[in-house]
C-alpha atoms as a printed R data frame, in Angstrom:
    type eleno elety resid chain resno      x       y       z
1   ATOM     1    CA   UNK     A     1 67.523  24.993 194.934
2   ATOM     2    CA   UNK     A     2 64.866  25.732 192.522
3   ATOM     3    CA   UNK     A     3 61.016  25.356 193.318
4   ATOM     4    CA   UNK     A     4 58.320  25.167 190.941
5   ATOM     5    CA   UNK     A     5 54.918  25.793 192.163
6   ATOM     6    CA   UNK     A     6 51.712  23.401 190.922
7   ATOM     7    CA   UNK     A     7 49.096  24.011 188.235
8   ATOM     8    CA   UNK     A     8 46.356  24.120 191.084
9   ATOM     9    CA   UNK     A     9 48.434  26.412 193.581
10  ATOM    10    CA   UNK     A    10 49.284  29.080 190.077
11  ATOM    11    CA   UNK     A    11 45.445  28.847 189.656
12  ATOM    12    CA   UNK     A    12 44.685  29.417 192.372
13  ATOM    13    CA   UNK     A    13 47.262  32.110 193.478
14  ATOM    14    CA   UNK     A    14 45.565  33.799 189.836
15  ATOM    15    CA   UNK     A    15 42.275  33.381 190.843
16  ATOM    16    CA   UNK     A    16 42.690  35.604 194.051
17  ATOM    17    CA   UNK     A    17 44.225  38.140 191.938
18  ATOM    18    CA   UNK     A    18 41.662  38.092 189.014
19  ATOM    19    CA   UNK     A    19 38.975  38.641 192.009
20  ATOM    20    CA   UNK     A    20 41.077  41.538 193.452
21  ATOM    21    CA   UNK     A    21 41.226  43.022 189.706
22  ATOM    22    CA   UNK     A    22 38.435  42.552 188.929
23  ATOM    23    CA   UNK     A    23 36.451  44.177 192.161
24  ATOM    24    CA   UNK     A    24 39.300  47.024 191.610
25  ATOM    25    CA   UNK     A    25 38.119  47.625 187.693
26  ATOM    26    CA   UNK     A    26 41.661  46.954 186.706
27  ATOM    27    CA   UNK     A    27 40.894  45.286 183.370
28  ATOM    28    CA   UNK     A    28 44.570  45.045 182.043
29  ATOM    29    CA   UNK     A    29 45.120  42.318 184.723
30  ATOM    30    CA   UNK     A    30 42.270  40.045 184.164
31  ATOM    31    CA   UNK     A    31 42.708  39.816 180.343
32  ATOM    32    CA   UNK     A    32 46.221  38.830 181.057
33  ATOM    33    CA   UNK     A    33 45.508  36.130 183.732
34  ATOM    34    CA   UNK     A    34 42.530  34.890 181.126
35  ATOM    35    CA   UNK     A    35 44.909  35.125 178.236
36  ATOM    36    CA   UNK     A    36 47.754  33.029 179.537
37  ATOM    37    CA   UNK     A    37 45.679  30.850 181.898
38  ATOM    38    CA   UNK     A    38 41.970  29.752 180.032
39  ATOM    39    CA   UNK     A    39 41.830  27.231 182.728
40  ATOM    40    CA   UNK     A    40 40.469  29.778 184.895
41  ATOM    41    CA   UNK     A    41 37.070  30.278 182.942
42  ATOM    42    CA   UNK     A    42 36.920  26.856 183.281
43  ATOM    43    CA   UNK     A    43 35.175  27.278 187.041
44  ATOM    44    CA   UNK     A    44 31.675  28.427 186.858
45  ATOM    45    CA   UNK     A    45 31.668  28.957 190.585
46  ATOM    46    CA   UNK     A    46 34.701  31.373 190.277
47  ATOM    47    CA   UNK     A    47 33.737  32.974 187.262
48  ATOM    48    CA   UNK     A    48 30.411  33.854 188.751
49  ATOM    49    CA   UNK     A    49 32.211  34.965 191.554
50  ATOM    50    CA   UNK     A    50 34.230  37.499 189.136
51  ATOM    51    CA   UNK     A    51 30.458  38.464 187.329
52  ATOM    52    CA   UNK     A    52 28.856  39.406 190.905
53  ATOM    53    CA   UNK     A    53 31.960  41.519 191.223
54  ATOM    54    CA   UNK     A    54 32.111  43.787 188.133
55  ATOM    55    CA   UNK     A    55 28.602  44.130 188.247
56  ATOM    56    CA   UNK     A    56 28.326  44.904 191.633
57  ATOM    57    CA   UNK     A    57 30.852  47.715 191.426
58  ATOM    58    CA   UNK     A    58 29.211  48.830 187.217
59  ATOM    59    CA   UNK     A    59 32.770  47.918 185.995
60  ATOM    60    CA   UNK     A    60 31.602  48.321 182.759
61  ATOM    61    CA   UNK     A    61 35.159  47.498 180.671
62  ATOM    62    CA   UNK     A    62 34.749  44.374 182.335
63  ATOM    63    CA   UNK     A    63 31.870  43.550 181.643
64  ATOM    64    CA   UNK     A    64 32.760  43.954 177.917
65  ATOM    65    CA   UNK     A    65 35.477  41.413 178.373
66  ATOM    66    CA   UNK     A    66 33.789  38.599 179.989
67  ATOM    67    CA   UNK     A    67 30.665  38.717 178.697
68  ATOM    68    CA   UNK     A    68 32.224  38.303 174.948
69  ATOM    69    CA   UNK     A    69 30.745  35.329 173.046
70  ATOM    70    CA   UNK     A    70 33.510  32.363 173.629
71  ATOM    71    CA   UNK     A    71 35.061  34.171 176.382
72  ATOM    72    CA   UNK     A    72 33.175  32.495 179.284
73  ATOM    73    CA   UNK     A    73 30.515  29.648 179.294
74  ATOM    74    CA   UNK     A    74 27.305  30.149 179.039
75  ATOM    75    CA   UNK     A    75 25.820  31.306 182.512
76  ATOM    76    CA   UNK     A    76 22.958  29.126 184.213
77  ATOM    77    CA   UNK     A    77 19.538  30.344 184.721
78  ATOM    78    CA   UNK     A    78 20.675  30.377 188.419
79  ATOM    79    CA   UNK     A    79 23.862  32.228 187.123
80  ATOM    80    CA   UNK     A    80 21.747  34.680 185.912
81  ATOM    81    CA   UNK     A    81 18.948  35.383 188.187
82  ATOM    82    CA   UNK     A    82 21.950  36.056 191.059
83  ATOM    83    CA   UNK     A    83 23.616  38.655 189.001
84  ATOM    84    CA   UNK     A    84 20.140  39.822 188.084
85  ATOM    85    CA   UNK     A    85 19.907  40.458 192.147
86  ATOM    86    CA   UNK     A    86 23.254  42.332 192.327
87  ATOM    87    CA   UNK     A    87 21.759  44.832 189.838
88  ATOM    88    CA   UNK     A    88 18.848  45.145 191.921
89  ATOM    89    CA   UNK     A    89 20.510  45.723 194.955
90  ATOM    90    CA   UNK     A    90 21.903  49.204 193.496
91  ATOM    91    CA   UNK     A    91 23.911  51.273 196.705
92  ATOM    92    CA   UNK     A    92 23.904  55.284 195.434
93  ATOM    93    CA   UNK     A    93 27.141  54.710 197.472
94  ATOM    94    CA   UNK     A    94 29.195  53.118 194.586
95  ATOM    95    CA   UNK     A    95 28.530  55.844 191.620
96  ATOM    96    CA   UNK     A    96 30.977  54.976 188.222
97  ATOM    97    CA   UNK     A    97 33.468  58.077 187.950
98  ATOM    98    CA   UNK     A    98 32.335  57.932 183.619
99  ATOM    99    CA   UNK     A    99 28.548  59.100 184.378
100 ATOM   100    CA   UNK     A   100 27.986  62.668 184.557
101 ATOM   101    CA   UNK     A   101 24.486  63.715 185.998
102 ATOM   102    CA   UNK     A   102 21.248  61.779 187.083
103 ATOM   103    CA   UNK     A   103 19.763  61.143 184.220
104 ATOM   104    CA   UNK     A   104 22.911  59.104 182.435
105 ATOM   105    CA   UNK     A   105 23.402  57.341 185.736
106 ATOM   106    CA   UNK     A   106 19.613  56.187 185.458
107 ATOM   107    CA   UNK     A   107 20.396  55.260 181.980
108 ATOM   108    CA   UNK     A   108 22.878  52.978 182.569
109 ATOM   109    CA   UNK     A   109 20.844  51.017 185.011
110 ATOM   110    CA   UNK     A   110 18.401  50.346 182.618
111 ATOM   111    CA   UNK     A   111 21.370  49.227 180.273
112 ATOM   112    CA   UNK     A   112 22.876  47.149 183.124
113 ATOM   113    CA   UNK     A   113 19.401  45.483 183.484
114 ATOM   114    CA   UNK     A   114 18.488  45.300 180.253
115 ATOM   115    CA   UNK     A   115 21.828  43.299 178.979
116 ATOM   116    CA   UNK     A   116 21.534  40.875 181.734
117 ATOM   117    CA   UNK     A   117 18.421  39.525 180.409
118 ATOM   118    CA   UNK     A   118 20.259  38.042 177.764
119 ATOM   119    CA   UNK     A   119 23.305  36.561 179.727
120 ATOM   120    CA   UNK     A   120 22.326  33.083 179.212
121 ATOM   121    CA   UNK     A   121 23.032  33.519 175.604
122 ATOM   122    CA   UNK     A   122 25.455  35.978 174.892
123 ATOM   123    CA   UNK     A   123 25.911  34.744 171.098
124 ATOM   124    CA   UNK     A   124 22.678  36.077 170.229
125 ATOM   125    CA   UNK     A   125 23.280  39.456 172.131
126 ATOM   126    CA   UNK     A   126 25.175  41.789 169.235
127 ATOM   127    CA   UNK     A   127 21.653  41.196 166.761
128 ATOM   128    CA   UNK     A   128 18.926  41.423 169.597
129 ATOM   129    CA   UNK     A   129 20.042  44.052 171.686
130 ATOM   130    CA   UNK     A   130 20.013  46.256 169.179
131 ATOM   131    CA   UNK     A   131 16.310  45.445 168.256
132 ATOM   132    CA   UNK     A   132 15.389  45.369 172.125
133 ATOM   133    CA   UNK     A   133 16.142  48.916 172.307
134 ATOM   134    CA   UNK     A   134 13.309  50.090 170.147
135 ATOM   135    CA   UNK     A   135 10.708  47.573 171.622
136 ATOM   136    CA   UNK     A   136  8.753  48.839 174.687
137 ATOM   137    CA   UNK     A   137 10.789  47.772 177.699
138 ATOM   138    CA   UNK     A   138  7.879  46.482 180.092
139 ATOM   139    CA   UNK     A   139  6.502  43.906 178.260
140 ATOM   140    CA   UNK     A   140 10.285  41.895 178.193
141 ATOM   141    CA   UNK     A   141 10.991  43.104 181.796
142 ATOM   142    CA   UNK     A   142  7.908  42.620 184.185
143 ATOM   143    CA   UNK     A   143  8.257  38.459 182.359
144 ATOM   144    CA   UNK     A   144 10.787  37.989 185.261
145 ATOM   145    CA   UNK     A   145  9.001  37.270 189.010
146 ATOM   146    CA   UNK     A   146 11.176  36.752 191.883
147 ATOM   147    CA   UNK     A   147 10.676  35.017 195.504
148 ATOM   148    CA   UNK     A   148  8.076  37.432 196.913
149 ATOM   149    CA   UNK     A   149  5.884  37.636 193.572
150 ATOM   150    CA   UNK     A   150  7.218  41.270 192.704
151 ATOM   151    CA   UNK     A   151  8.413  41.385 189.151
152 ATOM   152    CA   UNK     A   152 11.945  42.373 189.316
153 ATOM   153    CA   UNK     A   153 11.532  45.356 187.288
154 ATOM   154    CA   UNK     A   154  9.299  46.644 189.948
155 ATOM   155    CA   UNK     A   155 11.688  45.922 192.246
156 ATOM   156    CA   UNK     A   156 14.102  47.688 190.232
157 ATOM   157    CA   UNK     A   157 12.422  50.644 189.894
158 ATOM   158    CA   UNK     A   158 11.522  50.557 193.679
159 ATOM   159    CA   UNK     A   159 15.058  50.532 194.967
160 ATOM   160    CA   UNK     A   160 15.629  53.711 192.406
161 ATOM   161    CA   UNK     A   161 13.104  55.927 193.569
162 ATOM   162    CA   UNK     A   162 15.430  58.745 194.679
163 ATOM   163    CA   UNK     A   163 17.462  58.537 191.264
164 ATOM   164    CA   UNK     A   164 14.455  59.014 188.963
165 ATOM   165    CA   UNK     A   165 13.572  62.110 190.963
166 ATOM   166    CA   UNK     A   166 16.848  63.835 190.688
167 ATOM   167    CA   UNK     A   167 16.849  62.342 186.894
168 ATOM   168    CA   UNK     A   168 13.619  63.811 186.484
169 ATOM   169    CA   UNK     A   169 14.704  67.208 188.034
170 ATOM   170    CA   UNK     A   170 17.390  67.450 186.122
171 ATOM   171    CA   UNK     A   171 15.594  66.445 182.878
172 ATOM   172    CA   UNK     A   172 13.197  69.131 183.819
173 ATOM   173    CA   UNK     A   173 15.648  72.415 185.004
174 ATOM   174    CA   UNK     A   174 17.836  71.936 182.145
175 ATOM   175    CA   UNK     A   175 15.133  71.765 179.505
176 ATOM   176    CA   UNK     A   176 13.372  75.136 181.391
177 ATOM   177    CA   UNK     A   177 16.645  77.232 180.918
178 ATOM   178    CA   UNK     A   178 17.143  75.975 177.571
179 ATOM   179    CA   UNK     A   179 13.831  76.745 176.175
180 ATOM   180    CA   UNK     A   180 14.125  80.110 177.359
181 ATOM   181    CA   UNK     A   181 17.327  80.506 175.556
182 ATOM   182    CA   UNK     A   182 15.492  79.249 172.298
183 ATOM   183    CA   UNK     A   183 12.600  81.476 172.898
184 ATOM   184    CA   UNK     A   184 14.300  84.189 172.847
185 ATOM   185    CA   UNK     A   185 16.501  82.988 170.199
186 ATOM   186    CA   UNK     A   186 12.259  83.135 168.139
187 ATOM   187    CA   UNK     A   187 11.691  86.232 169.099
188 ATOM   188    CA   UNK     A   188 14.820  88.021 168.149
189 ATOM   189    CA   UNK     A   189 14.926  85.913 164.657
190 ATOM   190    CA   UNK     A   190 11.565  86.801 163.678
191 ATOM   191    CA   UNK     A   191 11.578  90.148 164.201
192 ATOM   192    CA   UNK     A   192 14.950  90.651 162.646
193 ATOM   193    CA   UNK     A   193 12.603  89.164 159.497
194 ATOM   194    CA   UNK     A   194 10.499  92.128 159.130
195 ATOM   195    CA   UNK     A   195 13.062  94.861 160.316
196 ATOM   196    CA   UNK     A   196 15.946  93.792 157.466
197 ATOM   197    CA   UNK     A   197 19.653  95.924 157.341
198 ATOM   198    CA   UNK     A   198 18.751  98.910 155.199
199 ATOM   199    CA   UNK     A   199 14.670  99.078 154.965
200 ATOM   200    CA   UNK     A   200 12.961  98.589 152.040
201 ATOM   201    CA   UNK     A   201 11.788 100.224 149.168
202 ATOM   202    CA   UNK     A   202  8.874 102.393 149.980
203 ATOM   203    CA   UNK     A   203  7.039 101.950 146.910
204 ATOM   204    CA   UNK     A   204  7.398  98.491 146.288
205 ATOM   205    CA   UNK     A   205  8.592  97.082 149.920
206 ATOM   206    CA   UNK     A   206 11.552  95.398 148.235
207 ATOM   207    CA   UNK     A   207 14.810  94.969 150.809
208 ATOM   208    CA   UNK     A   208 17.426  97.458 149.304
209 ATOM   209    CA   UNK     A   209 20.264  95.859 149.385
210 ATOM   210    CA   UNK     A   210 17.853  92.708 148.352
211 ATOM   211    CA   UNK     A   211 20.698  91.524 144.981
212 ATOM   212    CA   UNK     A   212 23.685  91.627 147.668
213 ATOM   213    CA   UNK     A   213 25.003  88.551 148.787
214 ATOM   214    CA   UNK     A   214 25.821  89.208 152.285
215 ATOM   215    CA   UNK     A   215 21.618  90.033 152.049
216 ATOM   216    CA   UNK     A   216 21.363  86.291 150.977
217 ATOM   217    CA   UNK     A   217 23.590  84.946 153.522
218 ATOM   218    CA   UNK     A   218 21.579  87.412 156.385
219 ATOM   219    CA   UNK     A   219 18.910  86.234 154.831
220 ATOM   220    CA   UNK     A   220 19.055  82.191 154.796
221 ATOM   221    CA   UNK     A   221 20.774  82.552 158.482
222 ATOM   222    CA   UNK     A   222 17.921  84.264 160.055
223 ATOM   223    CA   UNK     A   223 15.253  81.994 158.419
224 ATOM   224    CA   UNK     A   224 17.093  78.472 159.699
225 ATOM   225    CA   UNK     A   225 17.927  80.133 163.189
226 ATOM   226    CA   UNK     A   226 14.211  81.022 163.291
227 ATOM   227    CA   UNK     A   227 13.488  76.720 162.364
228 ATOM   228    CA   UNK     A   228 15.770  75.543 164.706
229 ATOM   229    CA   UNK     A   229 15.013  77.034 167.498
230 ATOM   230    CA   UNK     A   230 11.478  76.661 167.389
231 ATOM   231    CA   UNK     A   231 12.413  72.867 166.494
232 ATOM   232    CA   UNK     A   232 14.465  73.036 169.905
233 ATOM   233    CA   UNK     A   233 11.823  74.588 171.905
234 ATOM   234    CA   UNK     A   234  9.498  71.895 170.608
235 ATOM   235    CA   UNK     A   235 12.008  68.962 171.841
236 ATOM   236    CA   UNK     A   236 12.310  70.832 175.050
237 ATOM   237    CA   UNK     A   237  8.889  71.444 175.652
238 ATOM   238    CA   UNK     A   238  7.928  67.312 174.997
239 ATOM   239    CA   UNK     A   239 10.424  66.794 177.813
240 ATOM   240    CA   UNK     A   240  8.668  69.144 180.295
241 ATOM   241    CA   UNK     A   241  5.321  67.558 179.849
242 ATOM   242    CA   UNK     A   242  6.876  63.925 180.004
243 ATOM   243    CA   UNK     A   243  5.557  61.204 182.582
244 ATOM   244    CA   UNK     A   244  9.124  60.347 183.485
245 ATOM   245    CA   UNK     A   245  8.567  57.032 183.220
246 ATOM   246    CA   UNK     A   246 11.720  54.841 184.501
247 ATOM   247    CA   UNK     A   247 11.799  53.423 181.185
248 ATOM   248    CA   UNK     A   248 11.964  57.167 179.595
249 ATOM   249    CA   UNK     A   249 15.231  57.386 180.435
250 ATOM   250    CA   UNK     A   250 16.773  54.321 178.122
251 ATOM   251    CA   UNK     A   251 16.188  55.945 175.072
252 ATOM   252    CA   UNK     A   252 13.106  58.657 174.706
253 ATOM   253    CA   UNK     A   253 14.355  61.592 177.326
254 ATOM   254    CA   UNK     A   254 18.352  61.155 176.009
255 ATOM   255    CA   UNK     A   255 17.189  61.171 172.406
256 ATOM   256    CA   UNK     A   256 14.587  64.478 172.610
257 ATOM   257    CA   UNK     A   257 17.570  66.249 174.993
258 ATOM   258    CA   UNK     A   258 19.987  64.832 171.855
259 ATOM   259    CA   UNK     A   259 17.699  66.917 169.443
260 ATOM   260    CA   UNK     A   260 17.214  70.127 171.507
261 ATOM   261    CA   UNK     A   261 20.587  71.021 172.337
262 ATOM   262    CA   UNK     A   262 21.794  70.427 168.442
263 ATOM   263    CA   UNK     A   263 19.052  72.099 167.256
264 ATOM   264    CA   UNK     A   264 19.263  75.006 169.662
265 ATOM   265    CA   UNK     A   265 23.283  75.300 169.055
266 ATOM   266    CA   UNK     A   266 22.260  75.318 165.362
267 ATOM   267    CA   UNK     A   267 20.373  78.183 166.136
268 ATOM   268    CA   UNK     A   268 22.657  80.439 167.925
269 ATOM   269    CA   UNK     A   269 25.306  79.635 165.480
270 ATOM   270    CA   UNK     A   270 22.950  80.944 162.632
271 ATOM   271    CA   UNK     A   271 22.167  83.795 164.913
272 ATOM   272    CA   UNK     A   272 25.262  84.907 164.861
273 ATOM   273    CA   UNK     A   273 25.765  84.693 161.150
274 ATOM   274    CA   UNK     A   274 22.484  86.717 160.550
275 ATOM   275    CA   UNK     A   275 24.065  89.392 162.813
276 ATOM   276    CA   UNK     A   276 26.995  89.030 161.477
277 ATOM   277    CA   UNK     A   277 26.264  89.592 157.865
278 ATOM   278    CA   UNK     A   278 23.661  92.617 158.895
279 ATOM   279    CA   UNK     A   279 26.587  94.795 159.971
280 ATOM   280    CA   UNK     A   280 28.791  93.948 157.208
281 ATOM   281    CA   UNK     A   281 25.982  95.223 155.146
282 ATOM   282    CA   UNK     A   282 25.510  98.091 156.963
283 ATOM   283    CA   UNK     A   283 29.430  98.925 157.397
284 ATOM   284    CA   UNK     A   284 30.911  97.669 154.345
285 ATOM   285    CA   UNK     A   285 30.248 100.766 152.355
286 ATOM   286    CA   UNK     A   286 33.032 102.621 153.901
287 ATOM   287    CA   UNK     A   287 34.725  99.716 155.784
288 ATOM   288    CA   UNK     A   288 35.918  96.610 152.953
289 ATOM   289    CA   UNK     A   289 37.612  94.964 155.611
290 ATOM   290    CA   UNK     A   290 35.102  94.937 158.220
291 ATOM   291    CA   UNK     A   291 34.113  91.381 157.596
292 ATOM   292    CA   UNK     A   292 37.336  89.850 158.865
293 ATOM   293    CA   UNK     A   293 36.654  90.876 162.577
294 ATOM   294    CA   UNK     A   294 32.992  90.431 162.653
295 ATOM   295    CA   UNK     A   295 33.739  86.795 161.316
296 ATOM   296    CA   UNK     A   296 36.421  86.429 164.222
297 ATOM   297    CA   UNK     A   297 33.783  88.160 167.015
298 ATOM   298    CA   UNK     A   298 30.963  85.857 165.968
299 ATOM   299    CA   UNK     A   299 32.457  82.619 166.079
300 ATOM   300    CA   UNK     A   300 33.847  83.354 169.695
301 ATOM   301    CA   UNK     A   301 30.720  82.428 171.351
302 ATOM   302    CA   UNK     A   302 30.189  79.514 168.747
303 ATOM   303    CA   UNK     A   303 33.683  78.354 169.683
304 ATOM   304    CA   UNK     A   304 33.075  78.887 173.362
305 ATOM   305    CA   UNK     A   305 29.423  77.402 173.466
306 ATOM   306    CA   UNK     A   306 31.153  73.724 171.485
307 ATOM   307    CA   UNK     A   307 33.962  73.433 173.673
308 ATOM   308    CA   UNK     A   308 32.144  73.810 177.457
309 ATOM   309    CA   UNK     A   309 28.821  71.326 175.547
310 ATOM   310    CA   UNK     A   310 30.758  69.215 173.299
311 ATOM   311    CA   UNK     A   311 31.400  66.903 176.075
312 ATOM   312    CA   UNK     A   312 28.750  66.355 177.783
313 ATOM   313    CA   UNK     A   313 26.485  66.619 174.286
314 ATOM   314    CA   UNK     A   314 29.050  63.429 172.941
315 ATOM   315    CA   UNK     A   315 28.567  61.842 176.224
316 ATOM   316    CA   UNK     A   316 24.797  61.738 175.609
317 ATOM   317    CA   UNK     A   317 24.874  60.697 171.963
318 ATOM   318    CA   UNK     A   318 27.269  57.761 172.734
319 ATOM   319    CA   UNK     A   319 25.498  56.579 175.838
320 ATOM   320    CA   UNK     A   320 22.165  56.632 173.997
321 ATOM   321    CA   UNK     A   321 23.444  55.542 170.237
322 ATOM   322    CA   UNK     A   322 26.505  53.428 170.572
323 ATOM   323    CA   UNK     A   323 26.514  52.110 174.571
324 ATOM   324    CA   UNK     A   324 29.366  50.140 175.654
325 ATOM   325    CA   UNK     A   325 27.907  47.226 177.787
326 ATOM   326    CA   UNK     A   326 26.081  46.251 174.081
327 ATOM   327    CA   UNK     A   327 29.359  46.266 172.607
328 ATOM   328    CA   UNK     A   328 31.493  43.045 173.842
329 ATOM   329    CA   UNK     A   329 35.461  42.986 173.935
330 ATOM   330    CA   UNK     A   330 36.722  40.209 172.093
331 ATOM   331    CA   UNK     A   331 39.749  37.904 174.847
332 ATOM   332    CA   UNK     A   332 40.877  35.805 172.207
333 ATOM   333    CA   UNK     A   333 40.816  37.257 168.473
């Protein structure tokens, strides 16, 4: 004998499964339950319940999904102000396994609070977020007082206090190391200037070899590996004297770390060209070939240096350019 269970017991049966998913991070299984079952966004109390959930645990995927304009109803002021408390009640205990480092972790905090502002009108999010990011981020956060007349971005930044130091720390050893690299990246690049492959004429001080090409190329590389890493010790040294304000790390810190490290990679790549164009000069009077191997040597450490920064450099552009809790998941197309 066949039994066939009720709407109310399948809804709810899905409901306790959605809440297990979605505390789990498992988005697969709470598009599906949505999907087939709309009735379930239907219950403010449970989908609030599912909200407090993902953002208690930073599920960001999630977040994407049900905060899509037409996914869910519009959340209450009431709505909002409790998930605005689960983001204030940060644990270091629960970190997300897709942040690498302080200083992205911070980040996203200040992207968690920062899109919750808005949750009462999530139609209006994909124009004004994008505009919010550029505006100064105290005078839309300290608006919002709670119960004991502290602003809840002080509160926010209170309950953080350990995480902007070890942002800040981190901020400030990798921008130390990587300046030095740049300076010395100057140094070499400007005195290869004056000492060029071959000498120059004495009467006139011409380069000899000044109508060769591989001169040119020596030439052009030493002369942008000499801009760009002075431009990369300038982004590294406005990090170093920074205030480290909590705000910093949204978009100011990412974007003049952004700069550095592309401008200082520029600059050992061209570094590497310059040297690797002054030997052929010197060597390809009695060695034609000897280009092919110094081409091959030289982009070993250009190869090397991409594929152990590439990572974390594209983790950085796309958390600071193109984050994911701005960009909603669509439930129903």
């Amino acid at each position: 004998m066949k039994t066939h269970m009720e709407t109310p017991k399948i809804l709810e049966l899905l409901s306790s499964i959605v809440l297990d998913a979605a505390s789990c991070g498992i988005s697969e299984i709470v598009k599906l339950c949505f999907e087939h079952f709309p009735e379930l966004t239907w219950n403010k109390s449970f989908i609030e319940e599912v909200m407090k959930k993902v953002v208690n645990q930073r599920h960001v995927e999630l977040f994407r999904l049900l905060n899509a304009p037409g996914t869910i109803p519009l959340l209450t002021n009431e709505m909002r102000k409790d998930l605005m408390e689960v983001v204030l009640n940060w644990s270091p205990k629960c970190l997300p396994r897709d942040v690498s480092g302080a200083p992205f972790l911070m980040q996203r905090e200040l992207q968690w609070f920062k899109v919750l502002e808005d949750t009462s009108d999530p139609s209006s999010k994909s124009v004004k977020l994008k505009k919010v990011l550029l505006d100064k981020i105290n005078s839309a956060l300290k608006s919002y007082k709670s119960q004991d007349e502290d602003s809840y971005w002080d509160k926010f930044v209170r309950n953080r206090t350990q995480l902007l130091e070890e942002a800040g720390q981190w901020m400030k050893d990798t921008s130390s190391s990587c300046s030095l690299v740049s300076t010395l990246i100057i140094t070499v690049a400007f005195a290869v200037a004056f000492t060029v492959p071959g000498g120059n004429d004495g009467s006139t001080g011409i380069p000899i070899f000044l109508k060769r090409s591989s001169f040119m190329v020596f030439a052009v590389a030493d002369a942008l590996a000499l801009f760009s890493s002075v431009t990369a010790t300038l982004m590294f040294l406005a990090i170093l004297t920074s205030r480290y304000g909590a705000e910093d790390f949204l978009n100011s810190l990412p974007t003049k770390m952004i700069l550095g490290l592309t401008f200082l990679f520029l600059s050992l790549a061209f570094m590497l060209v310059a040297f690797g164009s002054a030997l052929t000069i010197v060597l390809s009077e009695q060695l034609k070939w000897i280009y092919i191997p110094i081409t091959f040597l030289a982009a070993i450490p250009v190869v090397l240096s991409a594929h152990l920064h590439l990572p974390l450099y594209f983790e950085m552009v796309e958390s600071t350019y193109r984050p994911r809790l701005y960009r909603p998941l669509k439930l129903w197309e």
